[in-house]
Backbone as JSON, one array per atom type, in Angstrom:
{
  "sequence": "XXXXXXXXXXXXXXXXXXXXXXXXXXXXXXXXXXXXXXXXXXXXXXXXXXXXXXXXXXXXXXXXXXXXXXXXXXXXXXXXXXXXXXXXXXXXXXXXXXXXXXXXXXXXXXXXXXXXXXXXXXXXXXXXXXXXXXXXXXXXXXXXXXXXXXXXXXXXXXXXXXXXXXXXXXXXXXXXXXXXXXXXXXXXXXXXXXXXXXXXXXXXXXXXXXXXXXXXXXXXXXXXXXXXXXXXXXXXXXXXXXXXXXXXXXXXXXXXXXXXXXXXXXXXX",
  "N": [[-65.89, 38.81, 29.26], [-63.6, 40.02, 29.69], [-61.6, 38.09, 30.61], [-61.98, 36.92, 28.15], [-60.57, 38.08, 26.68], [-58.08, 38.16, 27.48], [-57.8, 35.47, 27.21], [-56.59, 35.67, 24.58], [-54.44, 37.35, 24.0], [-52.9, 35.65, 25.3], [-52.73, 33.72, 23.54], [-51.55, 35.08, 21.33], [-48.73, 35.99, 22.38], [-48.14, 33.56, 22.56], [-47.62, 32.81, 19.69], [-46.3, 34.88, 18.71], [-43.59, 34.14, 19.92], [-43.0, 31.81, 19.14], [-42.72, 32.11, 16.21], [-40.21, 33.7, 16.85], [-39.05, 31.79, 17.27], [-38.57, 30.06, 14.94], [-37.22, 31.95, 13.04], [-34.68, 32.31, 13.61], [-31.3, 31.7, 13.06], [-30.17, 28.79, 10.97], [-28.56, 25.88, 11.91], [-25.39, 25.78, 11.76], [-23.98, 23.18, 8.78], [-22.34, 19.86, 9.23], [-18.87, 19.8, 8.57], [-17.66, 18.3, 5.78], [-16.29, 15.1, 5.43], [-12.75, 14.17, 4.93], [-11.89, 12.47, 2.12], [-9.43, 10.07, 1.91], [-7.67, 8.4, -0.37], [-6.09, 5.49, -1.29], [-3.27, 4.06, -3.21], [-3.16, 1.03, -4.35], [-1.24, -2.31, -4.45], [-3.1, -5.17, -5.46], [-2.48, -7.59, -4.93], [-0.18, -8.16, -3.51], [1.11, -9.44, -0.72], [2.77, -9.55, 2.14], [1.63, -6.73, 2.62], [-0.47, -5.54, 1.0], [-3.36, -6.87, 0.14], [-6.19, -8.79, -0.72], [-8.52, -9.87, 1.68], [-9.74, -12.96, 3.0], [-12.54, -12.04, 3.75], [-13.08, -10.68, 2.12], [-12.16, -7.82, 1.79], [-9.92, -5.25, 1.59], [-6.71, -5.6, 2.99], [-3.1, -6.16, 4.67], [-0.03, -5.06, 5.85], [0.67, -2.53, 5.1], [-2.67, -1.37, 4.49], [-3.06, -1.67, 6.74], [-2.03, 0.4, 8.46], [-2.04, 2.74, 7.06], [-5.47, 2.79, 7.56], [-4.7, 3.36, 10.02], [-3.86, 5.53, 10.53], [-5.3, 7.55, 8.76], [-7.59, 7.33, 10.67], [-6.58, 8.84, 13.42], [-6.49, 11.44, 11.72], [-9.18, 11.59, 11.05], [-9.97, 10.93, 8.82], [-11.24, 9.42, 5.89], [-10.86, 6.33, 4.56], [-10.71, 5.22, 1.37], [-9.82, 2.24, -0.51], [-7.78, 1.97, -3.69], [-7.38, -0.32, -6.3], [-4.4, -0.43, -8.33], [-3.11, -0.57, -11.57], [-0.09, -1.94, -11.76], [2.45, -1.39, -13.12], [1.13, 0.6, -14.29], [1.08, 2.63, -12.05], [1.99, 5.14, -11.45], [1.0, 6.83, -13.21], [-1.62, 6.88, -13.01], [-1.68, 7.74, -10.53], [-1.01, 10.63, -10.98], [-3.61, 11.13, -12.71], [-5.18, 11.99, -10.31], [-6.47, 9.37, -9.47], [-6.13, 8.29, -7.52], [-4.63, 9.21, -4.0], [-2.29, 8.85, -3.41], [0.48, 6.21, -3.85], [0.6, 3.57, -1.7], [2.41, 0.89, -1.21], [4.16, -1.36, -0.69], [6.17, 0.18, -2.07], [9.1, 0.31, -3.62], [11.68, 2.86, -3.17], [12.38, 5.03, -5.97], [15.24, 6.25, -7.57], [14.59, 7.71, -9.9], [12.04, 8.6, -9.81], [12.12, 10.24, -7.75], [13.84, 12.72, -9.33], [11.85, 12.97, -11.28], [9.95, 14.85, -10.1], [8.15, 13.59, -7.96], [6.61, 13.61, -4.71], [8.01, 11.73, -1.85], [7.77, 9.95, 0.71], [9.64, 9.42, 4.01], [12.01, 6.65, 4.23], [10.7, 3.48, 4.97], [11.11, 0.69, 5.1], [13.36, -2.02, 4.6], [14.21, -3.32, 2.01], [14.69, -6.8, -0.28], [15.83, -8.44, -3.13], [14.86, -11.48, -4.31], [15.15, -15.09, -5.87], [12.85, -17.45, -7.13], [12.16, -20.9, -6.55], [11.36, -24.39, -7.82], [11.23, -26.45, -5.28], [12.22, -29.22, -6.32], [13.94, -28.61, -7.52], [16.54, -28.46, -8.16], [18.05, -26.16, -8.35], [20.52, -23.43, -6.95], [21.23, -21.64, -6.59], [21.33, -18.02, -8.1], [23.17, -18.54, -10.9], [22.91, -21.26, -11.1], [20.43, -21.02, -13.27], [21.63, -20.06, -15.78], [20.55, -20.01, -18.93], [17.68, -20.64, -18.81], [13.95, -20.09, -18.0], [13.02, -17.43, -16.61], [10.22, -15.33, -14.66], [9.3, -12.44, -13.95], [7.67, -9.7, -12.52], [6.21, -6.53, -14.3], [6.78, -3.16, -13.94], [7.99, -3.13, -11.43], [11.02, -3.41, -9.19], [12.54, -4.82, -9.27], [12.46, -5.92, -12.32], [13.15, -3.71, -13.04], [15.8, -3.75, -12.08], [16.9, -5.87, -13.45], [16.73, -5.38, -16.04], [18.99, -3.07, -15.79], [21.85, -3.14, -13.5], [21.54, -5.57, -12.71], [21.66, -6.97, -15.58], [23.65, -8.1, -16.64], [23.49, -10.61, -15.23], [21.54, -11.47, -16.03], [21.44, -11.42, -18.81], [22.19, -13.96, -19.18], [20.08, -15.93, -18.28], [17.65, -17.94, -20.58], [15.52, -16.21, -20.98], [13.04, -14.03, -20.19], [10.26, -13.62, -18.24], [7.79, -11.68, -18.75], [4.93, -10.39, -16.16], [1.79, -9.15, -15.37], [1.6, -8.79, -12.43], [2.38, -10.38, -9.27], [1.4, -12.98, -8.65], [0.56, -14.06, -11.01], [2.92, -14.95, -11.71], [3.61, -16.57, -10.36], [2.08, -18.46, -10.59], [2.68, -19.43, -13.08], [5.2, -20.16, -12.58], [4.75, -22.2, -10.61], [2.97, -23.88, -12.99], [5.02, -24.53, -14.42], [5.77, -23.14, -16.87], [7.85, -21.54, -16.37], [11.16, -21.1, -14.81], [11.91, -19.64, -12.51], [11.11, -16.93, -10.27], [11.46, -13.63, -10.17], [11.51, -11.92, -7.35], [10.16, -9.22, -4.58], [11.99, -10.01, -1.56], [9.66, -10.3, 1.08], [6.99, -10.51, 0.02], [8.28, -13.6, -1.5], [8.27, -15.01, 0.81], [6.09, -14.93, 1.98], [4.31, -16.16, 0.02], [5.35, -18.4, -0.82], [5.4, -19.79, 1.77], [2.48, -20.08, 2.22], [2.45, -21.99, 0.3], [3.3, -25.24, -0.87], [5.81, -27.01, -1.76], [7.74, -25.09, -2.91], [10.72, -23.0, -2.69], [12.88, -20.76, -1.64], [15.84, -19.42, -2.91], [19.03, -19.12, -1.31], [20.1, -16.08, -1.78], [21.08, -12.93, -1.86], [19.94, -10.32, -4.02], [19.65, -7.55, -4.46], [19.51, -4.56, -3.13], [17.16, -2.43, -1.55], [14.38, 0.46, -0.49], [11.08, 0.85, 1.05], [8.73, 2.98, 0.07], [6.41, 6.11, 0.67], [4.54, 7.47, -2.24], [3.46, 10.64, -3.65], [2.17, 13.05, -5.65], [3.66, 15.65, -7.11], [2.62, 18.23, -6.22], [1.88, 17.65, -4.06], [3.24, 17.89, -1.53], [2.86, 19.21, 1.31], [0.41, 17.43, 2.09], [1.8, 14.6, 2.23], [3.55, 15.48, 4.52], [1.57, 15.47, 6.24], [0.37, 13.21, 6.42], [3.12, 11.41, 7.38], [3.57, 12.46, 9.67], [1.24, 11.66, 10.65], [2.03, 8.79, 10.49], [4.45, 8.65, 12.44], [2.84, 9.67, 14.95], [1.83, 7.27, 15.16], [3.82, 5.71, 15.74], [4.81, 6.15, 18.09], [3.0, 6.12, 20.14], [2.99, 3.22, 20.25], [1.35, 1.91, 18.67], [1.43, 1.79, 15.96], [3.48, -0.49, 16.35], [1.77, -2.82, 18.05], [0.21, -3.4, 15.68], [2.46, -4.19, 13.84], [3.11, -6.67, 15.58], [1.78, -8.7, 14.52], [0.61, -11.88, 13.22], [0.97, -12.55, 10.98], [2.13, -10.86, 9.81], [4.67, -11.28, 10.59], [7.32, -12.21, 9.06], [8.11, -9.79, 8.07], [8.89, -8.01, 10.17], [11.23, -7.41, 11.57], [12.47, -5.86, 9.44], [11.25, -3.74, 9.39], [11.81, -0.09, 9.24], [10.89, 2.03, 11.18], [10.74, 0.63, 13.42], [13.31, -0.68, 14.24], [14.82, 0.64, 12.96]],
  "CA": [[-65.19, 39.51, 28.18], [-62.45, 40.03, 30.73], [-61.6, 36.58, 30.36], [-61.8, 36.58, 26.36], [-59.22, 38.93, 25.9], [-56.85, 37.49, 28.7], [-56.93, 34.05, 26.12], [-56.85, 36.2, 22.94], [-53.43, 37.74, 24.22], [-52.15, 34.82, 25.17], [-52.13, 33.24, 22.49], [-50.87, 35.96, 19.83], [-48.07, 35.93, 22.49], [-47.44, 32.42, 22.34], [-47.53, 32.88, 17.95], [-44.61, 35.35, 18.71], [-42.5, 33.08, 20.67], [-42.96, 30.6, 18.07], [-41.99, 32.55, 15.11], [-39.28, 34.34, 16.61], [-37.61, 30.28, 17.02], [-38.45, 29.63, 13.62], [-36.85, 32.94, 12.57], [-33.49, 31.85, 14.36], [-30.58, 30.88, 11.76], [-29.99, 27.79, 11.15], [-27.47, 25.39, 12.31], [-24.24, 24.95, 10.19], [-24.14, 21.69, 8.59], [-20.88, 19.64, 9.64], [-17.81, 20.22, 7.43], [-17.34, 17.35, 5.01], [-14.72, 14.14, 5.88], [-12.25, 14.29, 3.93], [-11.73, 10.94, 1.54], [-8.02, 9.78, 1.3], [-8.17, 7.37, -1.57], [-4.97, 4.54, -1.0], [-3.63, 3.32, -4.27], [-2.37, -0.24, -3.98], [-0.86, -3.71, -5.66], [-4.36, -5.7, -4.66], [-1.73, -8.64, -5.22], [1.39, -7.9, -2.97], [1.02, -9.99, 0.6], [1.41, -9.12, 3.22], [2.01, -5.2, 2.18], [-0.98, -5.04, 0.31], [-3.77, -8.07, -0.57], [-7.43, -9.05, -1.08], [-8.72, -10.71, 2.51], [-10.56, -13.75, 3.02], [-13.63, -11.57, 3.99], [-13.11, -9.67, 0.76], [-12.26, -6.72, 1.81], [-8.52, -5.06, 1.28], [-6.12, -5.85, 3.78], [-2.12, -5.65, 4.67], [0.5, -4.01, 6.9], [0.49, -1.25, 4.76], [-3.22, -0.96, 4.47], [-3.8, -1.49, 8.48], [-1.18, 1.51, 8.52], [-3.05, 3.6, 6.07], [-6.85, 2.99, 8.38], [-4.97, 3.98, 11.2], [-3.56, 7.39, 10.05], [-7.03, 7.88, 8.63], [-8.48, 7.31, 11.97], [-6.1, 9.64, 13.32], [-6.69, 12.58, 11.21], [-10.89, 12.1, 10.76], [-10.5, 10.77, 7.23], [-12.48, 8.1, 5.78], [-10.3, 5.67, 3.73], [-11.23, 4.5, 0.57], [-8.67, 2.03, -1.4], [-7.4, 1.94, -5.28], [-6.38, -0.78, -6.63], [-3.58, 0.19, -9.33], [-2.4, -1.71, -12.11], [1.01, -1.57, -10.93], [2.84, -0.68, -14.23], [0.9, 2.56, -14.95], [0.66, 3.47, -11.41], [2.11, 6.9, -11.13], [0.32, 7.6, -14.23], [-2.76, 6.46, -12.2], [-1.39, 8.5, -9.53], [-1.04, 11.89, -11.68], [-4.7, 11.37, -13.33], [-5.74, 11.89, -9.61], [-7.15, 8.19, -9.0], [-5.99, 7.64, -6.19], [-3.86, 10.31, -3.23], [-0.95, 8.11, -2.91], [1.11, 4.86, -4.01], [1.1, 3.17, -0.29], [1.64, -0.83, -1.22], [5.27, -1.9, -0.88], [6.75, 0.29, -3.43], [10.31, 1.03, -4.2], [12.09, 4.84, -3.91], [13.51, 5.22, -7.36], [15.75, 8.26, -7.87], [14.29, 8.31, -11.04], [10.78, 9.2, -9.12], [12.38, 12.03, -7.29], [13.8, 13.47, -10.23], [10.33, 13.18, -11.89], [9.06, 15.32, -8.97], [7.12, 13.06, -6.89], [6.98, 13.78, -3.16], [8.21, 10.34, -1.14], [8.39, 9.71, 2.06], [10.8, 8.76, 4.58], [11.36, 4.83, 3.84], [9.76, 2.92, 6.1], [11.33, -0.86, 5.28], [14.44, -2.43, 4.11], [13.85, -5.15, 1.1], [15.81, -7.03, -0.86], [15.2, -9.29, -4.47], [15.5, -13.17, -4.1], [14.8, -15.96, -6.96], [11.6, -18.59, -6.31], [12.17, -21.76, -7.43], [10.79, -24.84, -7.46], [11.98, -27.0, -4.79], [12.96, -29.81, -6.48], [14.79, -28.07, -9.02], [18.26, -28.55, -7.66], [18.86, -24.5, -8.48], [20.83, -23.65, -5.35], [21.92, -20.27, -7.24], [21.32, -17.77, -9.79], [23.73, -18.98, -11.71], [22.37, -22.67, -11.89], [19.39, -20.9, -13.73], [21.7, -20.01, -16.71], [19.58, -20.86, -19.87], [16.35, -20.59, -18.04], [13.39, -18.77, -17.5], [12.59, -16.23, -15.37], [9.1, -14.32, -14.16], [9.37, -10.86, -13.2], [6.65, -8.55, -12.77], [6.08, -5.01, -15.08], [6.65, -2.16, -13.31], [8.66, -3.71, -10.36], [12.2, -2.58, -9.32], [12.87, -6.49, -10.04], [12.1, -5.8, -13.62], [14.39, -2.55, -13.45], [17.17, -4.52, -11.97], [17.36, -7.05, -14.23], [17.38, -4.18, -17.42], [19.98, -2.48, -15.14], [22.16, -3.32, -12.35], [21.67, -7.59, -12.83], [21.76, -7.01, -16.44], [25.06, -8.97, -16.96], [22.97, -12.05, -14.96], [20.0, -11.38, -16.93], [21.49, -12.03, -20.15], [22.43, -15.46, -18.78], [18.58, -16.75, -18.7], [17.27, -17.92, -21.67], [14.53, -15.63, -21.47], [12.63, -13.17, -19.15], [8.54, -13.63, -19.07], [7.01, -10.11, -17.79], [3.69, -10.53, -15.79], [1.37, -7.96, -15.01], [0.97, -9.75, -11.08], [3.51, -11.61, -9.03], [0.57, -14.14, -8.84], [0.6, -14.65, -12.28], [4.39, -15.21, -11.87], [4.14, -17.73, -9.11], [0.9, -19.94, -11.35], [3.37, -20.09, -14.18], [6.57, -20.87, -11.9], [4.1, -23.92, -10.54], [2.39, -25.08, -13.98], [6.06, -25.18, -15.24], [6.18, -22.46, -18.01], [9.03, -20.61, -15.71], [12.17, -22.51, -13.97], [12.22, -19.29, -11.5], [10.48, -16.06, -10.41], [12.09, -12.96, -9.46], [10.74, -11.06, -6.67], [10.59, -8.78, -3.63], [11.55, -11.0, -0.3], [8.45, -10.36, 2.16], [6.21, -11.54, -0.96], [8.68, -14.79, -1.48], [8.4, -15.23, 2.36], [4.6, -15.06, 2.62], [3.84, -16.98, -0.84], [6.25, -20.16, 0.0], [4.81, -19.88, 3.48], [1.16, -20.81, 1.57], [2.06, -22.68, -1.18], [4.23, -26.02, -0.73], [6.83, -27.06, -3.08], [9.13, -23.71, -3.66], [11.95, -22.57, -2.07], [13.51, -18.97, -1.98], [17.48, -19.36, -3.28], [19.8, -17.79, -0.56], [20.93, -15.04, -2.44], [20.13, -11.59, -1.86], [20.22, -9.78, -5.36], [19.41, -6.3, -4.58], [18.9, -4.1, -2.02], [15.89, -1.2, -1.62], [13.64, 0.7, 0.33], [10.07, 1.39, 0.27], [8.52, 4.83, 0.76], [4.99, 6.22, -0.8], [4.51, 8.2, -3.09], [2.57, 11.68, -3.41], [2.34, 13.76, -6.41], [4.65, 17.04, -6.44], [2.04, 19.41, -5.32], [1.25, 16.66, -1.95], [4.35, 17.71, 0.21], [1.76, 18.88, 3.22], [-0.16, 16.08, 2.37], [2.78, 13.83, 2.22], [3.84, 15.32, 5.47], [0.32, 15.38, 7.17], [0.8, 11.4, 6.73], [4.2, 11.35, 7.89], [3.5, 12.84, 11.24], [0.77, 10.3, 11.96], [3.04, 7.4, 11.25], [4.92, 9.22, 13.87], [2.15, 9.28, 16.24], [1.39, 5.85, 15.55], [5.24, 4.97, 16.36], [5.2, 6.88, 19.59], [1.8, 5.57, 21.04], [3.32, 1.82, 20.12], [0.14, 1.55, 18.08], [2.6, 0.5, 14.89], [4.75, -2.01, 16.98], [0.9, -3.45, 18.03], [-0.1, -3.84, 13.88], [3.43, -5.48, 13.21], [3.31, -8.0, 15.79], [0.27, -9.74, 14.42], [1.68, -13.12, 13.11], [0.63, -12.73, 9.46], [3.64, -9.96, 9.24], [6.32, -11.73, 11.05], [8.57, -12.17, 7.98], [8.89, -8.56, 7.57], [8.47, -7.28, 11.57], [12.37, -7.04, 11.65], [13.0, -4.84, 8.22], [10.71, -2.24, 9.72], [12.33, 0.58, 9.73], [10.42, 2.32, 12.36], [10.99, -0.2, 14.5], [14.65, -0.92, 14.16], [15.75, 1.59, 12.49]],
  "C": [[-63.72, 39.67, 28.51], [-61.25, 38.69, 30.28], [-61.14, 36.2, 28.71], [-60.55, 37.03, 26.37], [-57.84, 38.44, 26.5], [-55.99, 36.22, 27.24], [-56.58, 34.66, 25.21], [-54.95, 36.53, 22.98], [-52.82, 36.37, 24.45], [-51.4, 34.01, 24.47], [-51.44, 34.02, 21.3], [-49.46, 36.19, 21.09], [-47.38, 34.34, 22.12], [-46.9, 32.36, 20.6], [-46.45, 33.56, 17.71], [-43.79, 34.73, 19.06], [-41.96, 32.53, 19.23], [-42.35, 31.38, 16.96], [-40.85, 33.66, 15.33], [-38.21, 32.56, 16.64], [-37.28, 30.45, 15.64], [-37.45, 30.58, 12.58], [-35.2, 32.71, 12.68], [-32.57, 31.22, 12.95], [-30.16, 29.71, 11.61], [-28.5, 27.33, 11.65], [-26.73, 24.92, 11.16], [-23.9, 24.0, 10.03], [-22.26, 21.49, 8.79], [-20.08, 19.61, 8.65], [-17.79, 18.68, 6.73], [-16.23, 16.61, 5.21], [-14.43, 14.32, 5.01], [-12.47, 12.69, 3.53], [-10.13, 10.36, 1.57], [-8.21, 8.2, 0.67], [-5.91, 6.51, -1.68], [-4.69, 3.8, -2.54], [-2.84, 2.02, -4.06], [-2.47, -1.0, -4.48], [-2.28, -4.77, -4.73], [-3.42, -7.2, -4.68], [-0.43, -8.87, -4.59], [1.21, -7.77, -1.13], [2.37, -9.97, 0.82], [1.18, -7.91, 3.54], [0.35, -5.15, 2.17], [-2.43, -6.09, -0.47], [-5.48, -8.11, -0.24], [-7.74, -10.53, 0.46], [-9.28, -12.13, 2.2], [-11.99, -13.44, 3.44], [-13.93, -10.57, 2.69], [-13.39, -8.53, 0.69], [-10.51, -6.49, 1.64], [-8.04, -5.05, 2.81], [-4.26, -5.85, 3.73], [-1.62, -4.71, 6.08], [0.53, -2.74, 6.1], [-1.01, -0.46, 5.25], [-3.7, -0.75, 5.79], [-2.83, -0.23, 8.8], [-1.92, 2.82, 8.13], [-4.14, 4.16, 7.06], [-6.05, 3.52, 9.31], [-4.58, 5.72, 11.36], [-4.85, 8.2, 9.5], [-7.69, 7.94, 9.85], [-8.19, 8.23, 12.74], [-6.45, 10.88, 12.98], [-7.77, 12.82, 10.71], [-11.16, 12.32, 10.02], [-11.27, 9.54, 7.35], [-11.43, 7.82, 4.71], [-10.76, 4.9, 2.64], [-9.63, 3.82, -0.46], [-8.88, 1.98, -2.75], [-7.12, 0.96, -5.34], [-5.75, -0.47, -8.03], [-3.53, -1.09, -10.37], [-0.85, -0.89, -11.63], [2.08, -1.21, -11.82], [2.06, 0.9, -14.45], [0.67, 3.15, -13.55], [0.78, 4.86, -10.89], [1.62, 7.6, -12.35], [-1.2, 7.39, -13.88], [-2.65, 7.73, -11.26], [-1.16, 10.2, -10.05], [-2.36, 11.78, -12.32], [-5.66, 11.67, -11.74], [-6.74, 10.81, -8.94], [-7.02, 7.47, -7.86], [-4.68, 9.05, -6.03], [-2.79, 10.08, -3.53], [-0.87, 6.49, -3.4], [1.63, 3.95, -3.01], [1.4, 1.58, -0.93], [3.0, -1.13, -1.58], [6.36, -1.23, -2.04], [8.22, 1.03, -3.1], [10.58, 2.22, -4.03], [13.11, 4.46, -4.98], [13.95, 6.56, -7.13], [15.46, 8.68, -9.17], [12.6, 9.16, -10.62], [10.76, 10.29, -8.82], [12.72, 13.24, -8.34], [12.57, 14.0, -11.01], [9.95, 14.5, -10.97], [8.08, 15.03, -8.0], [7.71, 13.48, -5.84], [6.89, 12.34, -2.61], [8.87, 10.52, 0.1], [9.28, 9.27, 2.79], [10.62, 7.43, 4.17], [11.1, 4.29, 5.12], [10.65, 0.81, 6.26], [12.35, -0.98, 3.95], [13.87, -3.62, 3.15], [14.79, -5.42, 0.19], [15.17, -7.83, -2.27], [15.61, -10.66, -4.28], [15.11, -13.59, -5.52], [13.81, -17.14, -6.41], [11.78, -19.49, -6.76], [11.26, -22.99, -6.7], [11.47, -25.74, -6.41], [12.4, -28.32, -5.06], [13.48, -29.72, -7.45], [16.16, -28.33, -9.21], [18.77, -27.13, -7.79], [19.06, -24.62, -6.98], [21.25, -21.98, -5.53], [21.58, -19.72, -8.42], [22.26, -18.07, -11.04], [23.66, -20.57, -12.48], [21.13, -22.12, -12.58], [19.54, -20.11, -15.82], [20.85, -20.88, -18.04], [18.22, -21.22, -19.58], [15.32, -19.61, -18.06], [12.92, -18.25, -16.6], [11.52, -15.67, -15.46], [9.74, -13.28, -13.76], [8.17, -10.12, -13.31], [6.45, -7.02, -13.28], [5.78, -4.32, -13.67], [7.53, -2.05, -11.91], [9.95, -2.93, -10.18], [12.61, -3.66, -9.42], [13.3, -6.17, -11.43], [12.76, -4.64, -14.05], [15.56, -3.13, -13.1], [17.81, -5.6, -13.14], [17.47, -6.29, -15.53], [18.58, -3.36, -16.64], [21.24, -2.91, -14.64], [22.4, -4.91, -12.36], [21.59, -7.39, -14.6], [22.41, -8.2, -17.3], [24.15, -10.52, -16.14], [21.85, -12.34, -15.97], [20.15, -11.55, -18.55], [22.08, -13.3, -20.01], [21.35, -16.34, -19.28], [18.68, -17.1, -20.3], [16.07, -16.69, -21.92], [13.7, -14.95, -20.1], [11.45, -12.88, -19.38], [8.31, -12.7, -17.56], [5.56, -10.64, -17.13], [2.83, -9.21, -15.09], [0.69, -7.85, -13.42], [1.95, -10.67, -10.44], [2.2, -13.49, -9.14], [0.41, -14.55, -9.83], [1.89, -15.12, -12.37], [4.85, -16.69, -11.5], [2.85, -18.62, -10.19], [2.18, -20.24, -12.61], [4.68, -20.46, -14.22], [5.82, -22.82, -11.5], [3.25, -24.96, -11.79], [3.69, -24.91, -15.04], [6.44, -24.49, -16.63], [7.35, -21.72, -17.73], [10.09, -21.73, -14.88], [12.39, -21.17, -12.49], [11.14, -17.41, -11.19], [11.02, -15.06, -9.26], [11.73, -11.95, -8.99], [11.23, -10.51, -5.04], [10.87, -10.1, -2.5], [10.44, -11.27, 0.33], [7.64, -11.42, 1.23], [6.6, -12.87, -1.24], [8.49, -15.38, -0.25], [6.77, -16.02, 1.96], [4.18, -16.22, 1.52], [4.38, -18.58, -0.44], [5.18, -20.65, 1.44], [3.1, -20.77, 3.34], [1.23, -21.87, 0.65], [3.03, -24.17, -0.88], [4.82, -26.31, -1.92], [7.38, -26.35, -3.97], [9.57, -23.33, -2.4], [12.14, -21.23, -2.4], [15.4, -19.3, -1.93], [17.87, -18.6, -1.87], [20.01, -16.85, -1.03], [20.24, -13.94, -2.7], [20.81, -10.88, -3.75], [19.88, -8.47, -5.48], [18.86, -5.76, -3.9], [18.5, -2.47, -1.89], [15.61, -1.16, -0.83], [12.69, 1.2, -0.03], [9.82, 2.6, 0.75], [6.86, 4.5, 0.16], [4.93, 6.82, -1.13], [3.43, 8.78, -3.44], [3.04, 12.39, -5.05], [3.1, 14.96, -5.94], [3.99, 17.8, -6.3], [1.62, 19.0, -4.13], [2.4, 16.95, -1.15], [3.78, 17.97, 1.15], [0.68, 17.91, 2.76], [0.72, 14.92, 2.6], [3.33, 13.82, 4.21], [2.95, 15.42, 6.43], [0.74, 13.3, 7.32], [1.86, 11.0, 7.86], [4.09, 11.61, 9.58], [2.22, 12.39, 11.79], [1.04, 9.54, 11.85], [3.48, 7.47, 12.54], [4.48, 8.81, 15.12], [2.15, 8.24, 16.51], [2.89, 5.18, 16.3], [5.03, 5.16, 17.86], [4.06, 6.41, 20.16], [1.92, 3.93, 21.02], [1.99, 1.11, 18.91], [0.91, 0.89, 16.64], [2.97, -0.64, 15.15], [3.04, -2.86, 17.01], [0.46, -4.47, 16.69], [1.23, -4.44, 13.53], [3.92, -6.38, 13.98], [2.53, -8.87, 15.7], [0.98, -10.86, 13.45], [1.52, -13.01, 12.11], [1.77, -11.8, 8.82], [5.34, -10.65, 9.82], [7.8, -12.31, 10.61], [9.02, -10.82, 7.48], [8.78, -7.18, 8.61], [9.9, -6.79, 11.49], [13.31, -6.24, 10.33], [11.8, -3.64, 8.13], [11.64, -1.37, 10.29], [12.45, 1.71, 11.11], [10.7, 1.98, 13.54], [12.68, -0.84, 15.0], [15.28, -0.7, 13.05], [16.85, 2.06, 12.97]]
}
């Protein structure tokens, strides 16, 4: 009987044990990654472009993953149409306008938050190379590509105005790639665009040239809505890091950027 009661206790202790664990509060579930959502020209190499593994790619966007990696986000990209994109970028569709873009002072006035610039660019003319153009001025009576939304496409209503009523005519595209198919099947005599992009496209494509002639000179930044300035400057200070750990200089000496390694500002600034 001795004996009985010995097990009997035992076990209604062991039944306490047990339900004082179970009683125990739980463990707090891990905080949620954040998302930072990249909006970008899926069309604007070597900034900004659609891999050969078909995934998004770029010195911007390998910039982007690594500030994400950094700060223990998870990167998801946008691609914009590149005409409505700060109206993309105010419907909340994306954080930020990272993908080669322009500081307008018409932006700042708007109230966007933009970052330090990051890279020097300039506007060239694409032609074909056996066109004999040697100059914008042999292209009087001609037409021209430009892309909507561009600072190309503001220069030439602006600033090149006085050249721009030279052409015969000025065909908008909503894509430099649409610019450059209808510079090569001959509906355009020229196509007017950022450098890096004339660099890298020529560089693929045979039979176009880039004119000498610089036609306008910018810088890019990215662009945050006006309530993102500490998000704007959460970014900003892991470019930083990335400068100072060389981890930048690493991502722009990979050979696929080496037309626009020396108009980093970061880097030789």
């Amino acid at each position: 009987m001795k004996k009985m009661i010995a097990i009997l206790m035992a076990a209604a202790m062991l039944l306490a044990l047990c339900a004082c664990g179970n009683s125990a509060a739980p463990t707090a579930a891990p905080a949620e990654q954040k998302t930072f959502i990249m909006g970008i020209d899926p069309e604007y190499p070597p900034f900004s472009y659609l891999g050969d593994d078909g995934k998004y790619t770029g010195f911007d966007v390998e910039v982007c993953q690594a500030v994400c990696d950094a700060l223990g986000w998870k990167l998801e990209i946008f691609a914009v149409n590149w005409d409505e994109k700060l109206v993309q970028l105010d419907s909340k569709e994306c954080d930020c306008v990272w993908s080669g873009m322009t500081i307008l002072d018409s932006m700042k006035e708007a109230g966007y938050v933009i970052s330090a610039p990051y890279y020097d660019n300039t506007q060239v003319l694409v032609v074909k190379e056996d066109s004999g153009f040697a100059s914008s001025a042999d292209l009087a009576g001609k037409v021209v590509a430009v892309q909507l939304g561009t600072s190309g496409e503001a220069l030439l209503a602006g600033d090149l105005a006085e050249m721009a009523g030279t052409f015969e005519s000025i065909l908008t595209c909503d894509s430099f790639l649409k610019c450059f198919t209808e510079l090569e099947g001959g509906a355009v005599d020229a196509v007017f665009v950022d450098m890096p992009v004339a660099a890298s496209y020529c560089a693929n494509h045979a039979g176009l040239s880039i004119i000498d002639e610089d036609l306008g000179a910018e810088q890019y930044g990215i662009a945050f809505r006006s309530s993102d300035a500490e998000l704007c400057a959460q970014v900003e200070a892991a470019v930083k890091g990335l400068v100072d750990s060389g981890a930048y200089a690493k991502i722009a000496a990979k050979p696929e950027y080496a037309d626009i390694v020396n108009n980093l500002l970061f880097l030789n600034g």
